[in-house]
C-alpha positions as CSV (number, residue, x, y, z in Angstrom):
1,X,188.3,145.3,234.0
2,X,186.8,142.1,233.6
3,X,183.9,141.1,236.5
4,X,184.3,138.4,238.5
5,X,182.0,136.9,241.2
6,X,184.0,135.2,244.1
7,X,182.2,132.9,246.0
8,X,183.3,134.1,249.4
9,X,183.2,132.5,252.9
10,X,185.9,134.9,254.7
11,X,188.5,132.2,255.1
12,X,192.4,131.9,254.0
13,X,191.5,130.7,250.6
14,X,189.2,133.1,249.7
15,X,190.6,136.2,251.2
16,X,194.0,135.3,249.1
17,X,191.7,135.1,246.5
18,X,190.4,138.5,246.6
19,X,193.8,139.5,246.3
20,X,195.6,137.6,243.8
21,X,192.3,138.0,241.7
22,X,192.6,141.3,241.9
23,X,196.6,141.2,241.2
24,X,195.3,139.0,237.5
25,X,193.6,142.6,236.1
26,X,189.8,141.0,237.7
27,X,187.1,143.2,239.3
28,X,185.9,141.1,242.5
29,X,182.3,140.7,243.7
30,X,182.3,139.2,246.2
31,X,179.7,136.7,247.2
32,X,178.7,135.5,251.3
33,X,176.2,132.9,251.3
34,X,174.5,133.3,254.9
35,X,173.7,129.0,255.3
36,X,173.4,129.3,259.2
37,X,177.2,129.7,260.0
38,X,176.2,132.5,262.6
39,X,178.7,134.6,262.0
40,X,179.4,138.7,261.7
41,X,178.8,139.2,258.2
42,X,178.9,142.6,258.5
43,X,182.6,142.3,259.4
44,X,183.0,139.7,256.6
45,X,182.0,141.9,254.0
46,X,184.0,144.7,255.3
47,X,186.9,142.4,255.5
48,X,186.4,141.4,251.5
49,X,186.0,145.0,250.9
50,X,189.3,145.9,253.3
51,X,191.1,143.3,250.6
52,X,190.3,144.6,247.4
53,X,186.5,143.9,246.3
54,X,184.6,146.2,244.7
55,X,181.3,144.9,245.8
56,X,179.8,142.2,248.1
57,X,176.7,140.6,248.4
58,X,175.5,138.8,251.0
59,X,172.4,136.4,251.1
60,X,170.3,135.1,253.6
61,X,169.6,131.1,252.0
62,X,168.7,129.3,255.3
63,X,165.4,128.5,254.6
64,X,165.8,127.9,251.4
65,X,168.7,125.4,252.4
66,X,166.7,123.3,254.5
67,X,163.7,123.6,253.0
68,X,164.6,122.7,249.4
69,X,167.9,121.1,250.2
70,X,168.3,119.3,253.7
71,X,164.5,117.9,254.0
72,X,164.1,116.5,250.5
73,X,167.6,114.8,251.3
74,X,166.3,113.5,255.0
75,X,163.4,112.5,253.3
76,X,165.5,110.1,250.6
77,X,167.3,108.8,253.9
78,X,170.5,110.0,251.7
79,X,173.7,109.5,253.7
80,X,177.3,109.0,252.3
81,X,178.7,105.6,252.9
82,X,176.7,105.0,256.0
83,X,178.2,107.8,257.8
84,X,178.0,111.8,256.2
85,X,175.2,113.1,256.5
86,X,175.8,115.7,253.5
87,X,175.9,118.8,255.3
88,X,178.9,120.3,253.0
89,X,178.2,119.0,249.9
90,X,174.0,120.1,250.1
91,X,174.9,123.7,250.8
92,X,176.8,123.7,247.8
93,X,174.3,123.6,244.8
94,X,172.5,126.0,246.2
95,X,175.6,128.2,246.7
96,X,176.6,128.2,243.4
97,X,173.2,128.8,242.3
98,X,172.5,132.3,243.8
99,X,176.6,132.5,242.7
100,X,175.4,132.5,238.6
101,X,172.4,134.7,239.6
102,X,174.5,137.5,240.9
103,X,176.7,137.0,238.2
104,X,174.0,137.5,235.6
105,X,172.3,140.5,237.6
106,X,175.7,142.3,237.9
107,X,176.8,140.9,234.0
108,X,179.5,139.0,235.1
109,X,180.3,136.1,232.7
110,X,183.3,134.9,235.2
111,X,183.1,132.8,238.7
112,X,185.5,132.0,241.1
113,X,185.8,129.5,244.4
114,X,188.4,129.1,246.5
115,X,188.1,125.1,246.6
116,X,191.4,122.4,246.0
117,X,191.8,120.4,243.2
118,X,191.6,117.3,245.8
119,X,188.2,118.0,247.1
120,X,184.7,117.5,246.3
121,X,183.3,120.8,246.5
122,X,184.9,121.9,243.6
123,X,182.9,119.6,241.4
124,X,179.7,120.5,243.3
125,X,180.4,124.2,242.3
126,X,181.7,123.9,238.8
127,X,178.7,121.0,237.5
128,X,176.1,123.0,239.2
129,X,177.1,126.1,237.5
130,X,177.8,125.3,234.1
131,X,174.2,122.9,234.2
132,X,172.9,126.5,234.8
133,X,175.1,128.3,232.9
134,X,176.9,126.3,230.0
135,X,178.7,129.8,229.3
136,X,180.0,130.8,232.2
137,X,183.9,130.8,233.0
138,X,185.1,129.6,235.7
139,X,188.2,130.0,237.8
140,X,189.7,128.3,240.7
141,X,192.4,129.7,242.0
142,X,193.7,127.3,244.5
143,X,194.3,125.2,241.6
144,X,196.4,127.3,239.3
145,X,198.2,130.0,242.0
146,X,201.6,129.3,243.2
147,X,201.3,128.4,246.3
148,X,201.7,124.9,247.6
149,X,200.9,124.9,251.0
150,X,198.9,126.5,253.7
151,X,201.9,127.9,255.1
152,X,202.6,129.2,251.8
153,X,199.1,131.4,251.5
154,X,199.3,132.6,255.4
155,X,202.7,134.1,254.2
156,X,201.0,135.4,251.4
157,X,197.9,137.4,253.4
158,X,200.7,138.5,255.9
159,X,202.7,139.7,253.2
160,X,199.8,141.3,252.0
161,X,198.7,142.1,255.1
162,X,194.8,140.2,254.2
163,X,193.1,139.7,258.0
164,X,192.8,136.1,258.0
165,X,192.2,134.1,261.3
166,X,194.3,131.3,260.6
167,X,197.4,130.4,261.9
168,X,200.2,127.9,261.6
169,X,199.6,126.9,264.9
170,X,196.2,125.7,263.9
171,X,195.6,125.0,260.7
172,X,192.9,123.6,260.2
173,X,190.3,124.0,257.5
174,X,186.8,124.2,258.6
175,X,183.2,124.3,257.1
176,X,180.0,125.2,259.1
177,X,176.5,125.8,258.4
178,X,173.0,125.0,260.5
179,X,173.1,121.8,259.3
180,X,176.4,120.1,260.4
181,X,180.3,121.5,260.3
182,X,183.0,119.8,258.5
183,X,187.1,119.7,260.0
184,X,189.9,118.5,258.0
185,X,193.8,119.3,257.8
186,X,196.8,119.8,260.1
187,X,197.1,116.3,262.9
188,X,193.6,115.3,261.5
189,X,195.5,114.1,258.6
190,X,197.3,111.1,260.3
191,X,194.3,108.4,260.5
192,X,195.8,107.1,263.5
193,X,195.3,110.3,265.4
194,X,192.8,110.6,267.4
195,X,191.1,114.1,267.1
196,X,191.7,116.6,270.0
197,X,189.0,117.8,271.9
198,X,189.9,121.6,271.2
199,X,188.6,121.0,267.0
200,X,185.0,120.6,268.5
201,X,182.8,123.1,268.8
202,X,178.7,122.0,267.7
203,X,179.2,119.6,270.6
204,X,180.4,118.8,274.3
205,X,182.4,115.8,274.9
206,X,180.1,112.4,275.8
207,X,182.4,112.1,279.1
208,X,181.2,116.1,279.7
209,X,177.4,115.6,278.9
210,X,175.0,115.0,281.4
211,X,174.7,111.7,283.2
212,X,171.0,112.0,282.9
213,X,169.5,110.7,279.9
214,X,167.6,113.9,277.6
215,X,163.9,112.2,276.4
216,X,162.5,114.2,273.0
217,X,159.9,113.0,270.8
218,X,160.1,114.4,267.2
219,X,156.6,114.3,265.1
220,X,157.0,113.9,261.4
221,X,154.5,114.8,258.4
222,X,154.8,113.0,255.7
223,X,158.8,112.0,256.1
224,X,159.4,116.0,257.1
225,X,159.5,116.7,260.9
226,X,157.4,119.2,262.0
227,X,157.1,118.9,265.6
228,X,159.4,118.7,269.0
229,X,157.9,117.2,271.9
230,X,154.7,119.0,270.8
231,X,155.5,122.0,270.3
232,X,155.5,123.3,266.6
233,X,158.8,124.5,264.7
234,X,159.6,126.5,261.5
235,X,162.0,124.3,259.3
236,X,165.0,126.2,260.6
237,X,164.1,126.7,264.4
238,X,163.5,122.6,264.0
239,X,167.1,122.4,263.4
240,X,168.5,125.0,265.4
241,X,166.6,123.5,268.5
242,X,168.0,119.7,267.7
243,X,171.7,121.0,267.2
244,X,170.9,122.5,270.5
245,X,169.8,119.8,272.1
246,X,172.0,117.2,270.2
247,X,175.3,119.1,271.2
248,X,174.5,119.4,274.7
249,X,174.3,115.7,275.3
250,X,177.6,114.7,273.1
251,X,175.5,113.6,269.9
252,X,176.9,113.8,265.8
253,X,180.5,113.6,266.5
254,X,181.8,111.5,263.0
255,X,185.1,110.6,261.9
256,X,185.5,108.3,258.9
257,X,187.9,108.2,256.0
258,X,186.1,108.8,253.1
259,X,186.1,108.2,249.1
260,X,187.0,111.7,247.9
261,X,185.4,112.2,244.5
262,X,188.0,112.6,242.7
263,X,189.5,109.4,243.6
264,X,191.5,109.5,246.6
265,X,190.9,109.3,250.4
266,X,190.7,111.2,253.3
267,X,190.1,111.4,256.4
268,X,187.0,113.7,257.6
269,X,185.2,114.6,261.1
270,X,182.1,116.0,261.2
271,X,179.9,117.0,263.7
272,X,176.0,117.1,262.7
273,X,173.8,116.7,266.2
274,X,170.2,117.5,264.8
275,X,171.1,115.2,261.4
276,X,171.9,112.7,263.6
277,X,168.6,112.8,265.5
278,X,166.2,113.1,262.3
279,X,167.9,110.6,260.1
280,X,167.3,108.1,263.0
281,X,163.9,109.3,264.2
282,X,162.5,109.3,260.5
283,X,164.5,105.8,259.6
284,X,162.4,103.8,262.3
285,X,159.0,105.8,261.4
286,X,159.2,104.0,258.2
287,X,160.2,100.4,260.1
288,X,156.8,101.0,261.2
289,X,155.1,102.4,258.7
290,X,156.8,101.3,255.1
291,X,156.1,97.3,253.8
292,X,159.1,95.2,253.5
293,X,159.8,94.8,249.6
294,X,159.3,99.3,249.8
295,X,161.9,99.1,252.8
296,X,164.2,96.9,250.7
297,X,164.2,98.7,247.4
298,X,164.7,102.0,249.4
299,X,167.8,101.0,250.6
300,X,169.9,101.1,247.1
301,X,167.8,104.3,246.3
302,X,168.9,106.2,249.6
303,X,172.4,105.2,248.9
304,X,172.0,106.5,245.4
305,X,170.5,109.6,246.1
306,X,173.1,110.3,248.8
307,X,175.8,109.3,246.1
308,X,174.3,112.5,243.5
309,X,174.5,114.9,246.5
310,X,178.2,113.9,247.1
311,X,179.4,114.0,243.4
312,X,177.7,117.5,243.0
313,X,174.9,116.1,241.0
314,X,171.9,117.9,242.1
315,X,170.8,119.6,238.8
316,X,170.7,116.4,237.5
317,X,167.5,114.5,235.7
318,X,167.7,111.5,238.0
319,X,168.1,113.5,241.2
320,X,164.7,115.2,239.9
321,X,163.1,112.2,239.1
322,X,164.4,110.6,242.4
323,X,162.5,113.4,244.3
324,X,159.0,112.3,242.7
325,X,160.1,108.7,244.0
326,X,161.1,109.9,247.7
327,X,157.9,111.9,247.8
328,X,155.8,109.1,247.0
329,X,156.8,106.5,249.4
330,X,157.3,109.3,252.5
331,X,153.3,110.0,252.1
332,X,152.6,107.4,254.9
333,X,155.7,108.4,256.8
334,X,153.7,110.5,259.8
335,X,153.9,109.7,263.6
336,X,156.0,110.3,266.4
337,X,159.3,108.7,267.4
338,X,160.2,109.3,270.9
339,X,164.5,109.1,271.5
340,X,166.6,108.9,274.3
341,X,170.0,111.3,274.2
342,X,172.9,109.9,276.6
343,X,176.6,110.6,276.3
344,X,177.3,110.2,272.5
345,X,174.1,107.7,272.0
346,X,171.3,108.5,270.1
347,X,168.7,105.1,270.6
348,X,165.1,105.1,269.3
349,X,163.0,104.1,272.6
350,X,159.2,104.4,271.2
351,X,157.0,105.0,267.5
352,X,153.4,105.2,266.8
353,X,152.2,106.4,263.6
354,X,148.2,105.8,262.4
355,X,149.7,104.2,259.5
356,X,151.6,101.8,261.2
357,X,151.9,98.1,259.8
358,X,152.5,96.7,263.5
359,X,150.0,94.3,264.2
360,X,149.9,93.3,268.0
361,X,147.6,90.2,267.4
362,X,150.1,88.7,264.9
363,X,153.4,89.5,267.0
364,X,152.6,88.6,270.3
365,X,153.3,85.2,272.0
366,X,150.6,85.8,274.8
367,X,146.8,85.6,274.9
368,X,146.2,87.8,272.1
369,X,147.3,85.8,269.6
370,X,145.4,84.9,266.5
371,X,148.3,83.8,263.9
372,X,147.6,80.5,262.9
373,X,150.9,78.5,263.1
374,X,149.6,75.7,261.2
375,X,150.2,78.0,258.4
376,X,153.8,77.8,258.5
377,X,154.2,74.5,257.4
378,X,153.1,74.6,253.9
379,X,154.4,77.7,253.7
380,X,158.1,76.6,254.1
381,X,157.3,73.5,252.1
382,X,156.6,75.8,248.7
383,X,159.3,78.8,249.8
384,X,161.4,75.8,249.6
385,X,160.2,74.3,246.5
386,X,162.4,76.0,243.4
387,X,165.6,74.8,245.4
């Protein structure tokens, strides 16, 4: 039989896949990429085996996925059309990574994903593996199989009696990992809808949280965030204490309609409380810290480099190249940014850095003034001159 390596996450797509894989003459491995969902993988992987896989591996990448993936992104300031902050789509690359490397150790020369031919993801997958792998087949089942709806594949896994937790009663389709979760389908689908309160579950409703305002001061080294209040954090215990802190006082709830990759739109909610907290902490360290023509040019670069993590371009020469850039600017990018957390809000409050560019003497209108304002003058007169 010829090997196959599903990339597995336990869900209705996947576990049909096992399945109908299986039903096509394939061997299944199946792959579970641990990227902070906190979930019983033990039970995953006996439900993959339970469905027809032969083998399942399953791989611990959270550090590796914020270290490598989420901070070099924070650092670039890379968010998708002003609102996603990229959770998804990061994870991905580094998903299908490990995916070719278990193929190769267990010599596989076929891959699999349970992702739509209307999404994103499946281009993240597919470019990331063949850049790695020009060789390697690929198979998307959700693409080819007969099926046409969801309703369609629960019959299927209750036909073939596959343990799936999905219902027709809630259908909806749902992507989590330490750095944000992703919920699409069923009454999300109707723009005009607002979403209901029971598809939430990273954060508390703003009308729920507190009414006393949380204070937390985040330290950052060299664009990377390092400290809480203080205290010292491992890259993932960072994150893990934000979301914590974030979700208890309403903050990262998103919903946006989105420019699909592949053309079309749709309507998204996310929910990404610490990516919400660092993006803004670490955006007005560099107000402070950054000069303006840096700050400016930035802008178009963030954009950019958030644009190559959506279209699953992180293999990519640019993307490398763009790193080098982010890493050179972020060098002055230290201090502390102290925020206030209220209902939903996340507001900036304080900054100090020791490479800050705030001159007291030059801003202030009181005593301590020593900006000459006689300056001004002929300095309009020739900013004006060419026009």
């Amino acid at each position: 039989m010829k090997k196959v390596v599903l990339a597995y996450s336990g869900g209705l797509d996947t576990s049909c896949a096992i399945k109908w894989l299986e039903e096509k003459g394939y061997e299944v491995i199946a792959f579970i990429a641990d990227v902070g969902q906190r979930e019983d993988f033990q039970a995953v992987k006996k439900r993959a085996l339970e469905i027809g896989a032969s083998k399942v591996h399953v791989v611990d990448l959270q550090k590796e996925f914020v270290e490598q993936y989420v901070f070099p992104a924070l650092r670039a300031g890379a968010v998708y059309e002003h609102k996603y902050f990229l959770a998804t789509a990061l994870s991905r690359p580094l998903i299908a990574k490990h995916q070719v490397m278990i193929a190769h150790k267990e010599k596989a020369d076929t891959i699999a994903h349970g992702c739509t031919g209307k999404g994103n993801d499946q281009v993240r997958f597919e470019v990331t593996a063949r850049i790695l792998d020009p060789q390697m087949e690929i198979i998307a089942p959700v693409r080819i199989w007969e099926f046409k709806t969801r309703e369609e594949e629960i019959d299927y896994a209750q036909k073939k009696k596959i343990p799936v937790d999905v219902t027709k009663k809630s259908p909806y389709s749902v992507d989590i990992n330490l750095y944000g979760r992703s919920i699409e389908c069923g009454v999300l689908e109707d723009p005009w809808a607002e979403p209901p309160e029971e598809i939430y579950k990273l954060t508390v409703s703003p009308l729920k949280a507190p009414n006393d305002p949380s204070y937390i001061e985040i330290e950052f080294f060299k664009g990377i965030p390092v400290k809480i209040d203080g205290k010292s954090y491992a890259p993932l215990d960072l994150i893990h204490q934000l979301n914590n802190i974030g979700g208890q006082n309403g903050i990262g709830r998103v919903d946006m309609v989105e420019n699909r990759l592949v053309g079309i739109k749709s309507r998204e909610i996310y929910e990404n409380p610490a990516a919400t907290i660092l993006h803004a902490a670490r955006q007005e360290l560099e107000c402070l810290v950054l000069d303006r023509e840096t700050m400016h040019y930035k802008e178009a670069s963030s954009q950019k480099y958030g644009e190559l993590v959506y279209y699953g371009l992180w293999e990519t020469p640019l993307k490398r190249q763009m790193d080098v850039y982010f890493e050179e600017i972020q060098k002055e990018v230290t201090g502390t940014v102290r925020l206030k957390l209220y209902k939903g809000s996340c507001v900036v409050v304080g900054r100090k850095s020791p490479h800050s560019r705030y001159k007291e003497e030059l801003a202030t209108y009181g005593e301590k003034d020593v900006f000459d304002q006689k300056f001004a003058e002929g300095f309009i007169r020739l900013w004006g001159m060419p026009f």
